[in-house]
Each structure stands twice: as C-alpha cells, then as structure tokens.
C-alpha positions as CSV (number, residue, x, y, z in Angstrom):
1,X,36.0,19.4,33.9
2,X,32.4,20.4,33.7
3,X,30.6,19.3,30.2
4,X,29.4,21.3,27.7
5,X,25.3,21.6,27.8
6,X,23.9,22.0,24.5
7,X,21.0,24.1,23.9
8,X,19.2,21.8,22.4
9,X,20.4,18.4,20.2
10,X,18.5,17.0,16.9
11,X,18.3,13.5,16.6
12,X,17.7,13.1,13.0
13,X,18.5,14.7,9.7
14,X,15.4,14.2,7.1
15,X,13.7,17.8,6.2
16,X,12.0,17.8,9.5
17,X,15.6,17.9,11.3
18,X,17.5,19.8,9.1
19,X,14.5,22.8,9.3
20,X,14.6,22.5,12.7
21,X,18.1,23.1,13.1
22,X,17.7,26.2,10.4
23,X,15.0,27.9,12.9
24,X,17.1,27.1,16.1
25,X,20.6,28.3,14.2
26,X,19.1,31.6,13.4
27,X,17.8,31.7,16.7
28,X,21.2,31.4,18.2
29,X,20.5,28.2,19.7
30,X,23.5,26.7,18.3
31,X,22.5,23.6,17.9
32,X,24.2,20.1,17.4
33,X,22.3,17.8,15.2
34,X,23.4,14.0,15.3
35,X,22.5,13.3,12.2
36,X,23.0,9.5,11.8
37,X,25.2,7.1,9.2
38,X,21.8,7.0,6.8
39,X,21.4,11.2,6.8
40,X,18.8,12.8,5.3
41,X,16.3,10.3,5.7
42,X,13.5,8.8,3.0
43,X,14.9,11.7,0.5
44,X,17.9,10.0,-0.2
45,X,16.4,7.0,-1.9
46,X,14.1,9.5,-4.1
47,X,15.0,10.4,-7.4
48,X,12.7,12.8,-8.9
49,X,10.8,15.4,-6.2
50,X,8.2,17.3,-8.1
51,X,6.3,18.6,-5.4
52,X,8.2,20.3,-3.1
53,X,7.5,24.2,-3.1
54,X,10.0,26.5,-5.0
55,X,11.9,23.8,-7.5
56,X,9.9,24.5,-10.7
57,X,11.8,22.1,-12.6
58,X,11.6,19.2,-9.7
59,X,15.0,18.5,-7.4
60,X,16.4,15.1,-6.4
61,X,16.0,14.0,-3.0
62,X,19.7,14.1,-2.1
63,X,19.8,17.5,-4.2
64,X,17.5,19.1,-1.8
65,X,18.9,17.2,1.2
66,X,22.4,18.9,0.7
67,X,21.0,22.6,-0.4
68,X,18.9,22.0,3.2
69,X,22.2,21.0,5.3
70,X,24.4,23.7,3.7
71,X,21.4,26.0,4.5
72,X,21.4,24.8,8.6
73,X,25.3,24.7,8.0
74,X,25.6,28.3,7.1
75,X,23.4,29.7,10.1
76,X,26.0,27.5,12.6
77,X,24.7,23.9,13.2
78,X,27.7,21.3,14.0
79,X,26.6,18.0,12.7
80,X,27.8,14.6,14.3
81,X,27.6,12.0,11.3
82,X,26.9,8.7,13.8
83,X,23.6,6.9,15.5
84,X,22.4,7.6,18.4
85,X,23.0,4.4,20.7
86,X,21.1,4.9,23.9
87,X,19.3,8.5,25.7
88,X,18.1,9.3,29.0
89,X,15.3,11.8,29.0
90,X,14.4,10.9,33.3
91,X,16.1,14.4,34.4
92,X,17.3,17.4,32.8
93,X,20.1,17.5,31.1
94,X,18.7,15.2,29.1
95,X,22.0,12.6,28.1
96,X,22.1,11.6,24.6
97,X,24.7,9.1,23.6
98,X,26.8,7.9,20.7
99,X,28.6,4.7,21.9
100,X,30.6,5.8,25.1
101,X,30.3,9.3,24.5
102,X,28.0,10.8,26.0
103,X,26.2,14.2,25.3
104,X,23.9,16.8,27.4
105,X,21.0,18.9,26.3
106,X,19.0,21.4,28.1
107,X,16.3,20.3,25.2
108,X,15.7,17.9,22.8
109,X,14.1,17.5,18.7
110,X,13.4,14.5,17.9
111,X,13.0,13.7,13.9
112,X,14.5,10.3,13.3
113,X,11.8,9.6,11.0
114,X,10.1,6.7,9.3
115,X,10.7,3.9,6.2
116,X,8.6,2.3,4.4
117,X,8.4,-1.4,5.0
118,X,9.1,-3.4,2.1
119,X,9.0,-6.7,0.9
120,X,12.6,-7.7,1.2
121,X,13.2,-9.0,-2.6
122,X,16.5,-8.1,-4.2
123,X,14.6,-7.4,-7.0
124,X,12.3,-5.1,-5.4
125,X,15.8,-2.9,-4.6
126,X,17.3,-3.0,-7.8
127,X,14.2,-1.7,-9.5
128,X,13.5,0.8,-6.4
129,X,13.0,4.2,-8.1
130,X,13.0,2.5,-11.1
131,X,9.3,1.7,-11.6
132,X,9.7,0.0,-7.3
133,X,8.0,2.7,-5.0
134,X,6.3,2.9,-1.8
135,X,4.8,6.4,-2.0
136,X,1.6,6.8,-4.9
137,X,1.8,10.7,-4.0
138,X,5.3,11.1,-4.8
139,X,5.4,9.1,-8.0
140,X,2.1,8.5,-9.6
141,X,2.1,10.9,-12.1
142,X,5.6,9.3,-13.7
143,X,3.1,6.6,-14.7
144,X,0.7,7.8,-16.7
145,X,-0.8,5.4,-19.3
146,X,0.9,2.5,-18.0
147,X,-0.2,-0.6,-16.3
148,X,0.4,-0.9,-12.2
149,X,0.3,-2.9,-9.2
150,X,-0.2,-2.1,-5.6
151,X,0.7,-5.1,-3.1
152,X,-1.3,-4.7,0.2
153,X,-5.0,-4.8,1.9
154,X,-5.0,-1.8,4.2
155,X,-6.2,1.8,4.0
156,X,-2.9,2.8,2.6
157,X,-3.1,0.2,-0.4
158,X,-6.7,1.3,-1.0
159,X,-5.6,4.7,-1.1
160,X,-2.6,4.6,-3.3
161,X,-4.8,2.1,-5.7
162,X,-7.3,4.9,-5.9
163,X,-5.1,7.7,-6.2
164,X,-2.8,5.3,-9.1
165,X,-6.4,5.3,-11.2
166,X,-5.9,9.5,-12.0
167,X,-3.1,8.3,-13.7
168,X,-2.6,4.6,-14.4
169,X,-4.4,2.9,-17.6
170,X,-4.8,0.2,-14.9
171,X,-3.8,-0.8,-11.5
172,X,-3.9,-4.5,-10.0
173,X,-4.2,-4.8,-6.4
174,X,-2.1,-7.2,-5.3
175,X,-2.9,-8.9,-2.0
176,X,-1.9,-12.2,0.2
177,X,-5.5,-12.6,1.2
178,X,-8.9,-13.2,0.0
179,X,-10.1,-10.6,2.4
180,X,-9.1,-7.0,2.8
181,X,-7.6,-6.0,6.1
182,X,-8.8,-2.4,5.1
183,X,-12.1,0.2,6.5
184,X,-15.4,-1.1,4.7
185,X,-15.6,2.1,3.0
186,X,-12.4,1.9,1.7
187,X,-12.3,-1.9,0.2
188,X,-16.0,-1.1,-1.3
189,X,-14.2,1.9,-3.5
190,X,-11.6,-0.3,-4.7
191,X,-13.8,-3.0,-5.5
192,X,-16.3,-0.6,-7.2
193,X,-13.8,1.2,-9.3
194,X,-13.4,-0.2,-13.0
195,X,-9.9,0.5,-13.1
196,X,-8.7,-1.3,-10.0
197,X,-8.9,-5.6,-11.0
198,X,-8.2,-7.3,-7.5
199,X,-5.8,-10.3,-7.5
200,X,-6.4,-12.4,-4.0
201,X,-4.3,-14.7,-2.4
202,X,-1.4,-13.8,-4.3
203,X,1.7,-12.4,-3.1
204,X,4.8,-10.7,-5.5
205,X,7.5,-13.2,-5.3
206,X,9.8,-11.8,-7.7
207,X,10.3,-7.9,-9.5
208,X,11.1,-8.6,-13.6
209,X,13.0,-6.1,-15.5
210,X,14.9,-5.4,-18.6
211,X,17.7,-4.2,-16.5
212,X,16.7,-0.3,-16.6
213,X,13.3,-0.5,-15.5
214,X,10.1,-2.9,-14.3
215,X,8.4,-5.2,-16.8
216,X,6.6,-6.9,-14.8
217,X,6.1,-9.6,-11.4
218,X,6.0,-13.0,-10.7
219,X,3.2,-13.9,-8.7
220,X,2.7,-16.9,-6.2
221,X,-0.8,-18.1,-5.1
222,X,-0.5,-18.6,-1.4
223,X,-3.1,-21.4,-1.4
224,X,-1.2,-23.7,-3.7
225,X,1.8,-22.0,-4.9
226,X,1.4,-21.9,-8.3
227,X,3.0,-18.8,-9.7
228,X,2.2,-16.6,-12.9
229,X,4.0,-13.3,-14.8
230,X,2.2,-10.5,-14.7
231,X,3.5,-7.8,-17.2
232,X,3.4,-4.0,-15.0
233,X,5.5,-0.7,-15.8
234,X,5.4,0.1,-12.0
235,X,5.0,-1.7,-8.5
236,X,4.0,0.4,-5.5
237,X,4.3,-1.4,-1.9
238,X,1.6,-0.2,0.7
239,X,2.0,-2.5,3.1
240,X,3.2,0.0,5.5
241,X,5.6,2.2,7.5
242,X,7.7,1.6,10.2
243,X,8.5,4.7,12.6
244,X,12.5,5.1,13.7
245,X,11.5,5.0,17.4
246,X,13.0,2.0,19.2
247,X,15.3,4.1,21.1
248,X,12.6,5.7,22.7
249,X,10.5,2.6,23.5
250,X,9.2,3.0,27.1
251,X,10.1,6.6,27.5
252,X,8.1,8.5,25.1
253,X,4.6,7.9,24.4
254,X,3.7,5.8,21.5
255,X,0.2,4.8,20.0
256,X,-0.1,1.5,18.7
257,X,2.3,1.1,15.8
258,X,5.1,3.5,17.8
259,X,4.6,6.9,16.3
260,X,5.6,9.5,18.5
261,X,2.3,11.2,20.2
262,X,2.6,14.8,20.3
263,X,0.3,17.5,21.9
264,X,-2.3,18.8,19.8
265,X,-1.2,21.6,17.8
266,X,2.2,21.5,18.8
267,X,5.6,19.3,18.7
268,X,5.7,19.0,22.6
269,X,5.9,15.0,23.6
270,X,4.7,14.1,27.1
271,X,8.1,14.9,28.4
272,X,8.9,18.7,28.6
273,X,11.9,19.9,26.7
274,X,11.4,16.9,24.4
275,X,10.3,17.6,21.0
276,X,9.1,15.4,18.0
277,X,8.7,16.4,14.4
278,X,8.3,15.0,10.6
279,X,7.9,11.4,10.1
280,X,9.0,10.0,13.5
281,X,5.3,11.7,14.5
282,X,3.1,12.0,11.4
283,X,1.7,8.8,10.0
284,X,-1.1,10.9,7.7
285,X,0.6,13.0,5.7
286,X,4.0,12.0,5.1
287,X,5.6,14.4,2.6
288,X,9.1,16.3,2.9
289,X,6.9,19.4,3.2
290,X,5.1,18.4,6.0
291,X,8.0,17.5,7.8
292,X,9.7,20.6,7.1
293,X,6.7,22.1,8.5
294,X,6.9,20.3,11.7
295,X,10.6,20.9,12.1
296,X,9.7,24.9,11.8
297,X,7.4,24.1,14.6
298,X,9.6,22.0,16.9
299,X,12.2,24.5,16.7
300,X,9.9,27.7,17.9
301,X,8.5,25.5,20.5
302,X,11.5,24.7,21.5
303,X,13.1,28.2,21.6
304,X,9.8,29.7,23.0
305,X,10.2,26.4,26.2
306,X,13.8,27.5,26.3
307,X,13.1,30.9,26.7
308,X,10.0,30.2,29.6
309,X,12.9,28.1,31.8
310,X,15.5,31.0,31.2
311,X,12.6,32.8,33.2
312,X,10.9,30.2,34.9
C-alpha cells in the first residue's frame, strides 16, 4: 500500500507553528502538525501576556495558545499530540518519525522552539510566574516599585538589568563571578547605572516566599560559601536559552549555540523544502509575535517552494 505524502508537516506547536499551519490550511495545504507532549511552547508557562497585538485587556499564554489551535483547527490542520523521535531530511520525501511510525512530507516547518535555561531549584519553579521569570520584556512592568534581581553576566543579563531599571525601584545583579562574561559596552552600562548594585561571586541558592509570591533569595558566596537573605519581590534568570534542535544535530545548520540558520530574509534552511521559524531560529527577538511572524513567513515560502516543484 503506497503511503500517504503530506504536503508539508510542522514540527512544533508554539505561535510560530500554529501560524504556520493557519497560512498553509487556508492555502489548502492540508497540513499535519506534530505538535508534541509539551504543545504550545514557552506560552504555556506564561500567565499574564500584555503585549501581544489585539488583546486589550492582556490574554494568558494557554488562552491565546488554544484561540491559535482552534483557529489552524478550523481551516483543517490534523494535529498529532506526540514527539518527534528521529527524521531523515537526505532525500525527498523527507521521513519524519514518531516512534515506529513513520511519516512522509513533500516539505517540512520546523518551529520546535526554544526554553529558557534555568537554574534548577524547586523553589525557582514554585515561584515561576509568581515573581520567578526568565523574560524582563514580558514581565517588567508587573514590577514596578519593587526591588529585583537578575542572576547572570552576559549580554542578556545586562540587558534585562537595564531594561528592569524603567520599572524596578532597584535591581541587583546577581552573578557567580567577579567578572562579567558580557560585551564591554554592555557591563560598563550596568556598572554605571545608579539603579543596578552588582553582587559578585554569589550565586541564588534558594527562591524565599510566603507561599503566593517571592520575598526574597538566599545567596551563597562561591569563594567561601557563606550565604546571606536578600529580601526581592521578583527574580529574573538571564543566563540563557537553549534552542529545541537536538534532533536536527548534523543535518541542519546550526551556529554556535544550535539555532537554526536560516537564509537571509527568509525561513529557507540550507536544505530545500526545509523550513525554520519562531524560536527554534530567532535568538534576538524572542517574543510570541515574532514568532507568529516567522511562522506567516515559513508557511508562504513554503507554499510559494511547493508551488515552483509542482512546476519545476
């Protein structure tokens, strides 16, 4: 019995994938979106999105998750609720497998996204959306007023510090070191900024809280292990993100820290009929819109690459 060849397959369900699979559905691509036993991505573990176009009021994260699926549901897209477990992108059909089943695609979008690394403390996830966040953009402004901390010493802590400062009374910057891993430029800001008070050599070794929300950390010195309370309404990690691309390892190219590379101006990877957008490919901007953006893209590249082979 000959298999069925999808049109194209979405590996990947955050607002990239799910806009993606809106675009192809109403361009009758049909397509079939394996979207993973954690769908919808970083959204799910957001409670409050306030800047996401066209919710005056703010939405949750799974709110506008499941307004997005019904949306790609309602145009015709079959969804597979499982991970991925191993693809083969060397020849066309590409082969795209979920355990021992196996599945072909003339064409392929790839948004599986990225997470936040975090620092692994069962505090730190009982607290998470509850004063715990890794994203300064998303959240800031729910501290106005209050005290902070930021734990890292890259570009991204510098960043979130600085942005914090808009809103934050003050923001400690939290970091293991007694040197910042971060540009020149960048460190020199936070250093110069009367807001931001630097705590070296110290890493967060416990989240405190009155059960409903942060109060504070405990601190340990990493040069002789002393530790000390710090009292903080909030506690944003910035020590980075990990991209959802280990499945792709030696296939598709990566740059340094595995984000998908794409083609400038476009979603096409360096295999044709392979696609990439949202997280899994953007390590600048990071928001649900941007993804969304990227997905719109993927998926009129991808129709547009369909189309050209229909031809070709």
């Amino acid at each position: 019995m000959d298999q069925k060849v999808e049109n194209v397959i979405i590996i990947g369900s955050g607002p990239a994938g799910l806009t993606a699979a809106i675009y192809s559905a109403r361009a009758n691509l049909a397509p079939l979106m394996i979207e993973g036993e954690e769908a919808g991505g970083q959204l799910m573990i957001t409670t409050e999105v306030e800047n996401y176009p066209g919710f005056e009021h703010g939405v949750t994260g799974p709110e506008l998750i499941a307004v997005m699926r019904k949306q790609a549901e309602r145009f015709g897209t079959r969804f597979i609720t499982r991970n991925v477990t191993k693809v083969d992108f060397s020849q066309r059909p590409f082969k795209v497998w979920i355990g021992d089943k196996l599945h072909l695609a003339k064409s392929i979008i790839i948004s599986t996204g990225a997470s936040a690394q975090f620092l692994g403390l069962p505090s730190e996830k009982q607290y998470m959306s509850r004063g715990v966040s890794a994203c300064a953009t998303c959240d800031g402004a729910f501290f106005r007023n209050m005290e902070v901390g930021v734990v890292g010493g890259g570009d991204t802590a510098m960043e979130e510090a600085q942005f914090l400062t808009r809103f934050a009374s003050k923001v400690y910057v939290i970091h293991r070191r007694d040197h910042f891993r971060a540009s020149k430029i960048m460190a020199d800001r936070t250093m110069k900024n009367p807001k931001i008070e630097v705590l070296w050599n110290k890493e967060v070794s416990e989240v405190i809280g009155d059960g409903k929300n942060v109060t504070g950390v405990i601190m340990k010195d990493t040069q002789n292990g002393s530790t000390k309370d710090l009292a903080l309404q909030g506690l944003f990690i910035a020590i980075g993100h990990k991209p959802t691309t280990s499945l792709f390892k030696g296939l598709l190219d990566m740059n340094e820290t595995g984000y998908l590379v794409t083609k400038p101006d476009s979603t096409y990877t360096n295999i044709e009929g392979v696609f990439a957008a949202g997280d899994v490919q953007d390590h600048v901007y990071r928001q649900a819109i941007t993804a969304a953006g990227t997905g719109c893209m993927a998926a009129i590249d991808c129709e547009r690459w369909l189309e050209s082979q229909a031809h070709g």
